[in-house]
FIKE-830669 format. One record per residue: residue number from 1; residue in three letters; chain; y, x, z of N, C-alpha, C in turn. Coordinates in steps of 0.1 Angstrom, whole numbers, plus 5000, padded with zeros to 4 digits. Each point is the difference from the previous one (the first is absolute). Layout:
<pts>
<fivo->NUM&domi->ALA&seba->A&nc2->Y&nc1->X&nc3->Z&cac2->Y&cac1->X&cac3->Z&cc2->Y&cc1->X&cc3->Z>
...
</pts>
This chain:
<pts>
<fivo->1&domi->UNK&seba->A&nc2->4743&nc1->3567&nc3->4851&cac2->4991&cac1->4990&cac3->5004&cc2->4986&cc1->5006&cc3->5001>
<fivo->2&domi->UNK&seba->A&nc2->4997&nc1->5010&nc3->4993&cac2->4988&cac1->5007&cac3->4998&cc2->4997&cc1->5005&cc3->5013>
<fivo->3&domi->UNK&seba->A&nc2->5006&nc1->5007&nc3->5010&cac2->5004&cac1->5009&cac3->5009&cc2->4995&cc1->4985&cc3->5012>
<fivo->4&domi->UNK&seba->A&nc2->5007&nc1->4988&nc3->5002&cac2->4998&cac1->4990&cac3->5006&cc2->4989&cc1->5000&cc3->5002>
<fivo->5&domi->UNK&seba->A&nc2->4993&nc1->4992&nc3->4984&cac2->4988&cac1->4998&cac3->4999&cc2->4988&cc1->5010&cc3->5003>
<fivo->6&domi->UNK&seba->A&nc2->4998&nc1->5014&nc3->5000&cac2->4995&cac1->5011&cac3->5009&cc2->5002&cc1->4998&cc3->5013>
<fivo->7&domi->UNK&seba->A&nc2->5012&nc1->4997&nc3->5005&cac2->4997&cac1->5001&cac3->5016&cc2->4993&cc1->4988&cc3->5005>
<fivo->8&domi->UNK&seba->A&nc2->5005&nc1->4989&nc3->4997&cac2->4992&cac1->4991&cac3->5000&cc2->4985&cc1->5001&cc3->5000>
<fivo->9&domi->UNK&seba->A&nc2->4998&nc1->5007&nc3->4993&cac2->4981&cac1->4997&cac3->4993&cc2->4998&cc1->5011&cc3->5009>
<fivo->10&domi->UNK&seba->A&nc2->5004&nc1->5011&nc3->5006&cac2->4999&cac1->5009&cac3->5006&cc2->4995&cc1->4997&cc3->5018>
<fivo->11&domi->UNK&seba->A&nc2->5012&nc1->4991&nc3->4999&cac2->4998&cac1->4991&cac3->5016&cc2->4993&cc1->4991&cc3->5002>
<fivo->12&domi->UNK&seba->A&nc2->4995&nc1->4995&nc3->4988&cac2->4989&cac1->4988&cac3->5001&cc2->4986&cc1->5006&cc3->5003>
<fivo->13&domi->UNK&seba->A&nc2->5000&nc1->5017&nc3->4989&cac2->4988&cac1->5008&cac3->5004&cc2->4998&cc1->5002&cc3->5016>
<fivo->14&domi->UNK&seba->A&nc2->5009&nc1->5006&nc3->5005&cac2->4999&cac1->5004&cac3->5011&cc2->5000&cc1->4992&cc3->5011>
<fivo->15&domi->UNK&seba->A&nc2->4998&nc1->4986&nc3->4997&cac2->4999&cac1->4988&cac3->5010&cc2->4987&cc1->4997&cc3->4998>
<fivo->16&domi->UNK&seba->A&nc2->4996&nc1->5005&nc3->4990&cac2->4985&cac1->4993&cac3->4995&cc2->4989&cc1->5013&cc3->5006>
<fivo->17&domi->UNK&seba->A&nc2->5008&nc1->5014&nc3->5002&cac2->4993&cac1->5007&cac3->5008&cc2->5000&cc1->5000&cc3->5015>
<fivo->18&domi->UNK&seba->A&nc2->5007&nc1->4998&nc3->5003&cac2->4997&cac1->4997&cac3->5014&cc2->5001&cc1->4986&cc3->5006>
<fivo->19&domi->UNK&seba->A&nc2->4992&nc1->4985&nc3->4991&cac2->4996&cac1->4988&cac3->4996&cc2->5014&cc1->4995&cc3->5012>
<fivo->20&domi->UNK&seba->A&nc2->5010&nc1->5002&nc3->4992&cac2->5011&cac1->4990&cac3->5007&cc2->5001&cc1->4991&cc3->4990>
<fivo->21&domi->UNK&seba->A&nc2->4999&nc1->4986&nc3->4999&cac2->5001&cac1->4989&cac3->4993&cc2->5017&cc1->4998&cc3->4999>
<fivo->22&domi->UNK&seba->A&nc2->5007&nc1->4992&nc3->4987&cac2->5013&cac1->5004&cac3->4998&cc2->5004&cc1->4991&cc3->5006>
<fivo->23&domi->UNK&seba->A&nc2->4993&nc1->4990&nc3->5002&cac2->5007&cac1->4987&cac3->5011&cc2->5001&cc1->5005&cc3->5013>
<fivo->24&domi->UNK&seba->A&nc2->4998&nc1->5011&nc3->5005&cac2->5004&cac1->5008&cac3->5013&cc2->5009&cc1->5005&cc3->4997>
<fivo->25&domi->UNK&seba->A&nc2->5017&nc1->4997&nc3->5007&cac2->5010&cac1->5008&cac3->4994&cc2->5000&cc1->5010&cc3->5010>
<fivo->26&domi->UNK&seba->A&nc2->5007&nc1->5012&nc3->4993&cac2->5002&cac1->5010&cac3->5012&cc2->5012&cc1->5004&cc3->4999>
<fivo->27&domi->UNK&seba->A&nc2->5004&nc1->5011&nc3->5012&cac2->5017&cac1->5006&cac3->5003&cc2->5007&cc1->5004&cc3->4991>
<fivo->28&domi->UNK&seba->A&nc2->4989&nc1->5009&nc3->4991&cac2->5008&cac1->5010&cac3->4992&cc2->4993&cc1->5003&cc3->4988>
<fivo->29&domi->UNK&seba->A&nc2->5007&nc1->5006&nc3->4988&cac2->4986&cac1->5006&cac3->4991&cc2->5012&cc1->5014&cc3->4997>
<fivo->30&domi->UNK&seba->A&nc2->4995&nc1->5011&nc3->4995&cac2->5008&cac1->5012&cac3->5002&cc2->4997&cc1->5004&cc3->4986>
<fivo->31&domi->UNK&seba->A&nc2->5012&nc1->5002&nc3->4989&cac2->4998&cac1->5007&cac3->4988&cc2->5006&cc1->5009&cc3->4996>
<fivo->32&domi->UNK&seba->A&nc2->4997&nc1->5014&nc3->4998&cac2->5007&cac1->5011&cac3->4998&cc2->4995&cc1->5002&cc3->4982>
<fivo->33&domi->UNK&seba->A&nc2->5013&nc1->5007&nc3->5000&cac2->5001&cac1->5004&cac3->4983&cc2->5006&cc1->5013&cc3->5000>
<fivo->34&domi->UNK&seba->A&nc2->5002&nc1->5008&nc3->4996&cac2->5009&cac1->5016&cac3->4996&cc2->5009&cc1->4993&cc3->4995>
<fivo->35&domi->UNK&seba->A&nc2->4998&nc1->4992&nc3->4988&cac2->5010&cac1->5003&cac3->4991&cc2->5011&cc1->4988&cc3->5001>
<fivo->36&domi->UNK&seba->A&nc2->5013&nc1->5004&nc3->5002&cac2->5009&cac1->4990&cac3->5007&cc2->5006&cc1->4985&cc3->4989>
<fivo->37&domi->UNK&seba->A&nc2->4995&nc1->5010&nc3->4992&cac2->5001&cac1->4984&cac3->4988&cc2->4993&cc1->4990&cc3->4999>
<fivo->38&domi->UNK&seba->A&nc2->4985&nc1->5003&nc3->5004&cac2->4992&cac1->4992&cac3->4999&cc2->5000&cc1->4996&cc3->5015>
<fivo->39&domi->UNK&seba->A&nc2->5002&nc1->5005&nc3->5010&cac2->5005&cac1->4994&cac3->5013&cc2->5009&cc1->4990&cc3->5000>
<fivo->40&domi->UNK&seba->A&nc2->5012&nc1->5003&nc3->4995&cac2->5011&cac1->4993&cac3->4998&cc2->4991&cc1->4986&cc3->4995>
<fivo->41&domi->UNK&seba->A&nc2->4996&nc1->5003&nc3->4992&cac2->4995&cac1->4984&cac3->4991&cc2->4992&cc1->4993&cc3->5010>
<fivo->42&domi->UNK&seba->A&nc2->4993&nc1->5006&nc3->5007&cac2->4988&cac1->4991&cac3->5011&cc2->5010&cc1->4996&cc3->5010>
<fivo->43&domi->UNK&seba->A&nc2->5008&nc1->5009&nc3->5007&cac2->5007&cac1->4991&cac3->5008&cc2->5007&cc1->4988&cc3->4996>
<fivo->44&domi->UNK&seba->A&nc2->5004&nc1->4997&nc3->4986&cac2->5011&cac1->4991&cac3->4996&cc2->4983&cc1->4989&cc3->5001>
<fivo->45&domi->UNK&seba->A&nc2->4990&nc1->5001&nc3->4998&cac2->4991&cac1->4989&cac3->4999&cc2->4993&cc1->4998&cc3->5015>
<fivo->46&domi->UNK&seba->A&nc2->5003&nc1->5006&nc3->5011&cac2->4995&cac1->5004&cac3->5013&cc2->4998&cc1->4984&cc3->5002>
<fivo->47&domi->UNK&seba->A&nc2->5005&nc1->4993&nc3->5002&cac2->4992&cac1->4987&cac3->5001&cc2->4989&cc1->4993&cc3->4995>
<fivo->48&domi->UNK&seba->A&nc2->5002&nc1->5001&nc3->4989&cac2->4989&cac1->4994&cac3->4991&cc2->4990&cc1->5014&cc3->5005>
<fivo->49&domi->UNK&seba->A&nc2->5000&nc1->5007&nc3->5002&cac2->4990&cac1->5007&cac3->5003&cc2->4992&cc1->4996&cc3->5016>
<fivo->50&domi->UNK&seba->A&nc2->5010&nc1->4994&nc3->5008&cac2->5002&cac1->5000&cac3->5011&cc2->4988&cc1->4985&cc3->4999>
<fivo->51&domi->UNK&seba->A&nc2->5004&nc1->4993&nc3->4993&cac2->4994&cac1->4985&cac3->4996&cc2->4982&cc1->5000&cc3->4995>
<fivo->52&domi->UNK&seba->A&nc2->5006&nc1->5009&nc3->4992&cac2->4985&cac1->5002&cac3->4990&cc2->4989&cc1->5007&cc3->5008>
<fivo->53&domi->UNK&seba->A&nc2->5004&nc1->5012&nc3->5010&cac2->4990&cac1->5002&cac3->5012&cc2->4997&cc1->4991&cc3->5008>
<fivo->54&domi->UNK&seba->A&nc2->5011&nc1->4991&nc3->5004&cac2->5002&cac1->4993&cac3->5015&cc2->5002&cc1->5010&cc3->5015>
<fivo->55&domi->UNK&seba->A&nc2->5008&nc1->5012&nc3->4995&cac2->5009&cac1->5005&cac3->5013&cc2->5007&cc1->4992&cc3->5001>
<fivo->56&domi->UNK&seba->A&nc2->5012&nc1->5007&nc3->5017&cac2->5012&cac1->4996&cac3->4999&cc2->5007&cc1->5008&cc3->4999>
<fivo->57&domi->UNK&seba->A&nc2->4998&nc1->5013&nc3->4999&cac2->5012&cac1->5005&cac3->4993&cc2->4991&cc1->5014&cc3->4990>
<fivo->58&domi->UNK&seba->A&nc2->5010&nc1->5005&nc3->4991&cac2->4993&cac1->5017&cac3->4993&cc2->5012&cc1->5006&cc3->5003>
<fivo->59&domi->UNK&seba->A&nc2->4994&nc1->5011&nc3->5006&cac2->5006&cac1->5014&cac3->5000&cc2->4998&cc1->5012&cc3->4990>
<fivo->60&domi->UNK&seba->A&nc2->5010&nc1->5004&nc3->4998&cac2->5002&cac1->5005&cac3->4987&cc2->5001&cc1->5019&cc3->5000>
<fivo->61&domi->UNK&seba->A&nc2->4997&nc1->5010&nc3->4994&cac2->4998&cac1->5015&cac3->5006&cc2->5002&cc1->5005&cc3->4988>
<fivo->62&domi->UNK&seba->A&nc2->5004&nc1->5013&nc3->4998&cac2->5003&cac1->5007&cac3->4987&cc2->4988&cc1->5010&cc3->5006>
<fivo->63&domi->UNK&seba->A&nc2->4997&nc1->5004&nc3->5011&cac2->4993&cac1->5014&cac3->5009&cc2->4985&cc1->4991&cc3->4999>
<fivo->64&domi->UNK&seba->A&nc2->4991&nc1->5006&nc3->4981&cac2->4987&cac1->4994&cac3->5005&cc2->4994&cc1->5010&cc3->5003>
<fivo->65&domi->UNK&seba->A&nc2->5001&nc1->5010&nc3->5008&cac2->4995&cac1->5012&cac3->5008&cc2->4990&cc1->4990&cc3->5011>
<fivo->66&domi->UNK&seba->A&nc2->5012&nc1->4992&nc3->5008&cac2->4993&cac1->4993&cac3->5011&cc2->4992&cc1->4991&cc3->5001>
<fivo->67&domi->UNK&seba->A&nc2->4994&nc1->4994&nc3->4982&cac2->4994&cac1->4994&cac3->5003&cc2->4988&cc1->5001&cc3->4987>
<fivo->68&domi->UNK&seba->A&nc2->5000&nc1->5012&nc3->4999&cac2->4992&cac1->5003&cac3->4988&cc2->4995&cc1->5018&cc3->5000>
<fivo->69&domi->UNK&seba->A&nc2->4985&nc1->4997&nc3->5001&cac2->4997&cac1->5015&cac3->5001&cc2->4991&cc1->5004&cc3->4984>
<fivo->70&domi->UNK&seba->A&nc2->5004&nc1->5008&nc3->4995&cac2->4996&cac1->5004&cac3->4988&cc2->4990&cc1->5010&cc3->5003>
<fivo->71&domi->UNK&seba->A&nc2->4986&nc1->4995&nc3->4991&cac2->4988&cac1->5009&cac3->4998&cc2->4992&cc1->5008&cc3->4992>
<fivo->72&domi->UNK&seba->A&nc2->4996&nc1->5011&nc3->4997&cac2->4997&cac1->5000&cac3->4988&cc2->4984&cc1->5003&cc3->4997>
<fivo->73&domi->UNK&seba->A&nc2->4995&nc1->4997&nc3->4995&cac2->4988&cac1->4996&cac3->5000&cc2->4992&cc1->5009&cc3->4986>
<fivo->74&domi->UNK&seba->A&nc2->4994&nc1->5005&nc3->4998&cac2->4994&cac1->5002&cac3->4985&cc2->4990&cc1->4997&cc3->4993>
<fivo->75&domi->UNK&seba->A&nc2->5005&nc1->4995&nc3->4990&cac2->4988&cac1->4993&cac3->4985&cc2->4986&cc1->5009&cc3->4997>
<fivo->76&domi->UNK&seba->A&nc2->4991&nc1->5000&nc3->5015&cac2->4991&cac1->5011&cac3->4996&cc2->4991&cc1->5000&cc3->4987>
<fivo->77&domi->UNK&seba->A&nc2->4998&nc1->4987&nc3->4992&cac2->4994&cac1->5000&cac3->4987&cc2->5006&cc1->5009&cc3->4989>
<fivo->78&domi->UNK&seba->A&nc2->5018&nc1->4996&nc3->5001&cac2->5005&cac1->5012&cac3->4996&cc2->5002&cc1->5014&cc3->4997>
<fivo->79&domi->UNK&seba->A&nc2->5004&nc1->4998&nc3->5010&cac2->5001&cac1->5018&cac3->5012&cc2->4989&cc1->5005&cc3->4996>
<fivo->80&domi->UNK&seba->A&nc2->4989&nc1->5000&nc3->5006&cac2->4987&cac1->5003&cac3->5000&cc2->5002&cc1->5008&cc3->4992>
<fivo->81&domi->UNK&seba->A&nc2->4994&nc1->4993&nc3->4985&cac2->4999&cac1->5007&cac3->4990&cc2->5012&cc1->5010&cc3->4992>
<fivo->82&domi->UNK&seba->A&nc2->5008&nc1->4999&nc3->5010&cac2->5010&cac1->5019&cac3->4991&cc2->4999&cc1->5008&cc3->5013>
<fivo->83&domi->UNK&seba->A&nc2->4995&nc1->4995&nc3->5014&cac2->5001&cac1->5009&cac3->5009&cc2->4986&cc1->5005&cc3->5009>
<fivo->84&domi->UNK&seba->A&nc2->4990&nc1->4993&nc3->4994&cac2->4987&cac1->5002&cac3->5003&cc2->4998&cc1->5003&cc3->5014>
<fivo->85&domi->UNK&seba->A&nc2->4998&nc1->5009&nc3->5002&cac2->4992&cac1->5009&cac3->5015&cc2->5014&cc1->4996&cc3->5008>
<fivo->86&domi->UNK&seba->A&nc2->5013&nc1->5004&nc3->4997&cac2->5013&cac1->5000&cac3->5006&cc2->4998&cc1->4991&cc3->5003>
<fivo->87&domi->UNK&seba->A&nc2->4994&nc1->4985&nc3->5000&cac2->5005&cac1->4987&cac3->5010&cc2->5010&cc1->4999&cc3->5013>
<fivo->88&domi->UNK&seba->A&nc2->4984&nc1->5006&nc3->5005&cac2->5009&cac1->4999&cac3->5017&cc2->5015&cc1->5004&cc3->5002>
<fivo->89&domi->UNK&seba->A&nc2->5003&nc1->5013&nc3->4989&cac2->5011&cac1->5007&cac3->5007&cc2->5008&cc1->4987&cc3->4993>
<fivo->90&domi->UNK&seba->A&nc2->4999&nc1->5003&nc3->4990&cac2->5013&cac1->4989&cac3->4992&cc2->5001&cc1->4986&cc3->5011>
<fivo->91&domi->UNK&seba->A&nc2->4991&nc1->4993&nc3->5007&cac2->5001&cac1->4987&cac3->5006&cc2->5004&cc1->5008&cc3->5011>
<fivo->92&domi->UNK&seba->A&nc2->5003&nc1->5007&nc3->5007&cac2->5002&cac1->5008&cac3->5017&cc2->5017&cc1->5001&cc3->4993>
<fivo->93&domi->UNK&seba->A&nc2->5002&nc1->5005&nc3->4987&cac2->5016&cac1->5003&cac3->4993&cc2->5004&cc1->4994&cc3->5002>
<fivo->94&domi->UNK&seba->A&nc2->4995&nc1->4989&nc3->4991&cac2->5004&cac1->4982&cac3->5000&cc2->5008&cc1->4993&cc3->5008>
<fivo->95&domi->UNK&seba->A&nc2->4992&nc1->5004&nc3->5013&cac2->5001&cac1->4992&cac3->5011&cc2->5012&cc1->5004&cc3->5010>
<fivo->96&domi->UNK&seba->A&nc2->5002&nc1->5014&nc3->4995&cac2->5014&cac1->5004&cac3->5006&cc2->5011&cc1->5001&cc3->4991>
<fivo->97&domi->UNK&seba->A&nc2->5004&nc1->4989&nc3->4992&cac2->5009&cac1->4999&cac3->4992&cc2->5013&cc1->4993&cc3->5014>
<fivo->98&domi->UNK&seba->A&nc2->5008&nc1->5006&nc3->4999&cac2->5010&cac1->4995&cac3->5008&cc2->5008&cc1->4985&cc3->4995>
<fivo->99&domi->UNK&seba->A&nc2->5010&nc1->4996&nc3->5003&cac2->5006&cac1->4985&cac3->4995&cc2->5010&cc1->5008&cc3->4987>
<fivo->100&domi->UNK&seba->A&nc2->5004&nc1->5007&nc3->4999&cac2->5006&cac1->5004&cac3->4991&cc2->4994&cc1->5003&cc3->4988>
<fivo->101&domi->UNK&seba->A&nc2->4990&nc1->5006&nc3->4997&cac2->4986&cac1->5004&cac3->4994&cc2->4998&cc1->4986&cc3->4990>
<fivo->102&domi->UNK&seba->A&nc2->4994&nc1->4993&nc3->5013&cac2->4998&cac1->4989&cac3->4992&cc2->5009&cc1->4988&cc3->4995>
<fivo->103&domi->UNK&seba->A&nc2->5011&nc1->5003&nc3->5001&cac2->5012&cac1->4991&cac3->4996&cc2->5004&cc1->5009&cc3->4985>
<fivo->104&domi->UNK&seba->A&nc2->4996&nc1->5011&nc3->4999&cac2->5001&cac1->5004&cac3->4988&cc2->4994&cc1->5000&cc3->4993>
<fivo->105&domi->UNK&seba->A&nc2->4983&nc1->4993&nc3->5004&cac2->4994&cac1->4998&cac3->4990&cc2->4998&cc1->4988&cc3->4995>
<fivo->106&domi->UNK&seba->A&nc2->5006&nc1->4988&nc3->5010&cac2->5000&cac1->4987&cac3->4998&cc2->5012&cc1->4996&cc3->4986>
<fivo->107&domi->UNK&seba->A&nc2->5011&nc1->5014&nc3->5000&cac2->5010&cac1->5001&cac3->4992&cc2->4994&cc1->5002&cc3->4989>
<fivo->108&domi->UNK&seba->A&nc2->4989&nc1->5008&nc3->4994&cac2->4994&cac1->5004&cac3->4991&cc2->5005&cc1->5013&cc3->5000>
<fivo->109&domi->UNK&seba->A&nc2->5006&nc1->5008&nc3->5009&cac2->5003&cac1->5016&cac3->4999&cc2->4989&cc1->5011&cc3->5008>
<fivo->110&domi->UNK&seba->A&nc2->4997&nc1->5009&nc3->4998&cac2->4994&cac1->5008&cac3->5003&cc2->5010&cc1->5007&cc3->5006>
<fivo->111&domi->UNK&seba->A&nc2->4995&nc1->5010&nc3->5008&cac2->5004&cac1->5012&cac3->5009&cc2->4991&cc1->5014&cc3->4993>
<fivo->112&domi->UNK&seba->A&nc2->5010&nc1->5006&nc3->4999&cac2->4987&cac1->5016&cac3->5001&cc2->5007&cc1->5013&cc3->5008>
</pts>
């Protein structure tokens, strides 16, 4: 139900960014997840989710490649101070972290 309640608050966000009011129903709302357990569980609630946005239907994706671009960005208050003068290069590094890269740091793993 936690999983529900995320997408839900998730879709409400994103109706509130681009000021669609919820009493405007629309075609579709699209939720991708990786992990097929917690997919599994959104589809079994796909209506209520369907309700609580006011689509008419959700489409459901295991592939959040297509709808999710990962960034990585750096804590220069951080950074800064163990990398001093290095900035630039480390933010130019950063910025070419591939989707792999960063899905292993989202994991809490490092690469060396």
């Amino acid at each position: 139900m936690e999983a529900v309640q995320k997408s839900v608050s998730l879709g409400h966000a994103l109706r509130k960014e681009r000021s669609l009011k919820v009493r405007q129903p629309l075609p579709a709302a699209h939720v991708a997840c990786s992990d097929p357990a917690i997919l599994t569980a959104l589809q079994s609630h796909a209506q209520l989710i369907a309700d609580e946005l006011n689509v008419k239907d959700v489409l459901f994706s295991q592939d959040e490649e297509q709808f999710v671009r990962l960034k990585a960005k750096p804590n220069f208050r951080v950074l800064g101070k163990k990398v001093g003068p290095l900035m630039p290069a480390a933010k130019e590094a950063i910025a070419k972290f591939n989707r792999q890269q960063l899905t292993h740091l989202l994991e809490g793993r490092t690469s060396r």
